[in-house]
Structures are given as C-alpha cells and as structure tokens.
N, C-alpha and C positions, 0 to 999 in steps of 0.2 A: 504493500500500500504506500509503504514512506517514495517507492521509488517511481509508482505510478503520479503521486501530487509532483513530485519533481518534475518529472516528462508533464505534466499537463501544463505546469507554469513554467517550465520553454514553452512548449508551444504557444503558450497566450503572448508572452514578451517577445517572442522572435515573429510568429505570424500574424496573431490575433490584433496585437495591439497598433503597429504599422495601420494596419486594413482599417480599425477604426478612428486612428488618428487621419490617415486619408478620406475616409467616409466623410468623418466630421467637419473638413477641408471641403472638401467637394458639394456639403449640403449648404452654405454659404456662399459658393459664385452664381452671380449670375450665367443661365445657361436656357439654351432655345430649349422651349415649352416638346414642341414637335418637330423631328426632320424638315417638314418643310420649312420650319422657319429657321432652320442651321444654314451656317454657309458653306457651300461644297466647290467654291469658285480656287481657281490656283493661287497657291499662297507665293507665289513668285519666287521660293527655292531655286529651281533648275533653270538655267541660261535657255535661250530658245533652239529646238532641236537643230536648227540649221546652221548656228552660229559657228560650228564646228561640223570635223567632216569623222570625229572619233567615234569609236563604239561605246557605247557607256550601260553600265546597268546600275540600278540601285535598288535599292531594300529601305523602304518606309515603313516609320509606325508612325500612330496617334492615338489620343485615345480618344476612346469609343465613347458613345451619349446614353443619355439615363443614368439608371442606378448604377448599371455596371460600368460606366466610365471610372467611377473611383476605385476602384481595384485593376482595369484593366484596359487594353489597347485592341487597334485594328493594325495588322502588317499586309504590305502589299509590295509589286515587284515590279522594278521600271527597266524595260532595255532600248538601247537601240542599235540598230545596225549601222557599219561603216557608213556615212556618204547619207544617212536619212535623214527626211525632213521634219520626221515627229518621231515620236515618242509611245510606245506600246505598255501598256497599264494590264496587269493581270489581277484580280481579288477572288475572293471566293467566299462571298455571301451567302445567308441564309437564306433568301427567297428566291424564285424564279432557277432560271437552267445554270448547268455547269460554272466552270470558271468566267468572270466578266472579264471582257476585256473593251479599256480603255470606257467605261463607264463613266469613268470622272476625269477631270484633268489631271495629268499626271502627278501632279504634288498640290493636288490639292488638299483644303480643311477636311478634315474628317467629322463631322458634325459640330465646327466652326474651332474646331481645335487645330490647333499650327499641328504639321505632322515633322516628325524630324529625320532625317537622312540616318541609318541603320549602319550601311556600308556602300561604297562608292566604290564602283573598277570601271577604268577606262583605258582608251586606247587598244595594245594589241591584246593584252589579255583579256577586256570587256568581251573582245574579237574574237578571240579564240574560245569565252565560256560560254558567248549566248546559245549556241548549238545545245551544249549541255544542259544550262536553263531550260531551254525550251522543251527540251526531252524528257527533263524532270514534271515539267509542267503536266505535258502532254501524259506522263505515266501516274500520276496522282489516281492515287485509289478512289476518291471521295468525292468525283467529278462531278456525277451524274446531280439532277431533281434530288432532295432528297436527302445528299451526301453531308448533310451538318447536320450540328449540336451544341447548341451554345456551351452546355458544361458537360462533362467536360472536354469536350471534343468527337470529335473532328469540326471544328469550327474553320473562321476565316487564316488565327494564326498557327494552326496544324501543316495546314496548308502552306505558308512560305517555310513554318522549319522543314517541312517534308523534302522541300527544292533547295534549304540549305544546308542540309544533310546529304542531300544526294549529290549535290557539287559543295565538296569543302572548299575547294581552291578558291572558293569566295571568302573563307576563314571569316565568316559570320554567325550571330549568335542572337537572337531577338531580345529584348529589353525581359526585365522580370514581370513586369506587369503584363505580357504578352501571354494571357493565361491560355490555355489548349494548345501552346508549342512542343506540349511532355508530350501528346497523345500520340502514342507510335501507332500505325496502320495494322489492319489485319488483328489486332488484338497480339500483338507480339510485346514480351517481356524483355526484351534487350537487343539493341542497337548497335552495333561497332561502326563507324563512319570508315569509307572507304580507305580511305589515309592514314587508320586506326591511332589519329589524334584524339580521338572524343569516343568516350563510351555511354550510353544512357540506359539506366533502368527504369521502369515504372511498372503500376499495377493499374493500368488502364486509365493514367493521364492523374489519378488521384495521388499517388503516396509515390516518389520515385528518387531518381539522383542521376546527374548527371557530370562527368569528371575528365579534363585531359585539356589541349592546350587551348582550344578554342573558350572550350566554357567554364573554367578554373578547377572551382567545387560547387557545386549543388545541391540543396536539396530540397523535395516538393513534398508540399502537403496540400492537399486539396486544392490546385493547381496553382494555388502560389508559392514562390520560390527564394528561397536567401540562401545567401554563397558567398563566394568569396569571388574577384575578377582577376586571374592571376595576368594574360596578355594585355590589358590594360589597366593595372593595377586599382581599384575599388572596392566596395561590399555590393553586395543585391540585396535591396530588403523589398521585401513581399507589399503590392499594390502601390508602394512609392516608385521604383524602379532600381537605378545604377545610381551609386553616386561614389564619384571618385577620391579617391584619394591624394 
C-alpha cells in the first residue's frame, strides 16, 4: 500500500498536475466559440512556394480547439518538390475521407492558434526524402472513412508519427502535447525504427515509453508524456509540451 500512495502521487505531480495547471491556463483565454469562427487563414511562416527552386518538407503542430486544446495538439506534413510553385499539405482528420490534402493553407492557424514548425529539411535531402514521405503516407494503415479516434488513437497525430517513424532521416519527434503519437498501428507492442535509433513501447497508445536518440526518455500515461530531451537538451512535461533547457 505505502508503495502504491507513492506511485499515485508521481503520477499526480508528474502528469496530473501539468494537465490541470494547463487546463486552468486554457479556461481563461479568450478562444473562438465555434470552428467557424476560428481563423484557418496562413499565419505567414513559410516564404512563398516559388520564391525558391529547393525541395523543402516540414512537420507542423498546433494546438487543437475546445477542451482538448489544453492538453493537446494537431500535426500535419508540408512538402515540396524541386522547381514547384506551391506547396502540398497532408492531415488526417476525423471527418469525411482518407488523408486531406492541402485542405488549408499550408501553415496555417489551426483553430486560430499560431502553429509552429516541428522540423525543417530542404534542398537535396528534402529531394531525396519526399519519395519516402510520400510512400509513408500512401502506406498509413488508418486511411480509409472511418480510420480515427480521438483517444487514444489513431487520430490526426498517429498519423504524422507513423510517417516519422517510417522515414527517420527526418530525425523528428512531435511535441508532448501531441497526444495519439504513442498509438502504434495494427495493435502492435513495440516498435524498432529502421535506423534502430529509437525504440517505442506501449499498450495501445495508453501506458508506454519511448527511448534512443531521437526521443531521449519517455514515458506515457494515458497519452501524455514527460521525459527527458537528450538531442536537444530539455524536459517534456505532459499537456504543456518541451521546454528547454
């Protein structure tokens, strides 16, 4: 018993208390009543697709509207090809068909939230991943009508860790708040990444850990996460995000 009150009060001070000091954060800003009245217009991030002739991909989050904004985020996946004049947008929402593509403008608000750039590659190596992006895309288990769940996954952010698992050379890792990034597909208990930098456990996106050089230390309780950031040296605390050291 003495050792279960111990594990319960970690858990309240590492997860519980984060979530509702962001809750209590979050029930005080002003914030759009309804989607419609969110702004989905482009937060002018990204240069315009022409202004250059490089390849470029990016990895976006933000976070998400309602209640679940305070604990959590939306990620989505931006490329282009050599020499193009725009910009290809992939998400994968809860309503309507498959992956969207280019449904909003490429960086834009996510329900009037600034989104923030995740991870940036361009030139020849943008060049050489979009193939593998795209492949990753195209093979996503979770495509179809259908294929979400808000909690705890397969949701929108299952989906870009799924494509930055499957290409590491992105050496990218979604924010903690980015809750349904644990849910491994197929109901599978463990993960090696190709490059066997990163290994991930879980029990169905609920309780899990995640370890090696991309994602430092991890660990997941009911899809929030705190760890440590050893490649870019920080902590993760659960529904606030990354904050560096």
């Amino acid at each position: 018993m003495k050792y279960l009150k111990r594990l319960l009060l970690i858990i309240f001070i590492v997860y519980l208390l984060p979530t509702f000091a962001s809750a209590g954060w979050w029930a005080i800003q002003d914030r759009p009543g309804r989607w419609s009245e969110a702004r989905w217009s482009s937060a002018g991030i990204l240069p315009e697709a022409g202004a250059s002739d490089e390849a470029a991909i990016y990895v976006f989050s933000a976070t998400t509207g309602g209640l679940k904004g305070a604990v959590s985020s939306h990620a989505w996946i931006v490329t282009k090809e050599k020499g193009a004049d725009s910009y290809t947008r992939y998400d994968k929402v809860g309503w309507g068909s498959p992956i969207r593509r280019n449904h909003r403008p490429a960086d834009a608000y996510w329900y009037s939230n600034m989104p923030q750039v995740v991870k940036a590659v361009t030139g020849v190596e943008a060049e050489l991943l979009i193939p593998k992006v795209e492949g990753a895309i195209a093979a996503y288990p979770y495509a179809e009508p259908g294929g979400y769940k808000i909690f705890p996954g397969p949701n929108s952010n299952t989906f870009v860790a799924f494509v930055l698992r499957s290409v590491p050379e992105l050496a990218a890792v979604l924010p903690p708040h980015a809750v349904g990034r644990d849910y491994l597909p197929d109901g599978d208990f463990v993960h090696l990444d190709a490059d066997w930098r990163d290994v991930h456990l879980t029990l169905g996106g609920l309780l899990g850990l995640s370890a090696g050089a991309r994602s430092g230390f991890e660990l997941h309780f009911l899809g929030l996460v705190a760890g440590l950031d050893i490649a870019n040296p920080g902590i993760k605390v659960p529904a606030l995000g990354r904050i560096g050291l």
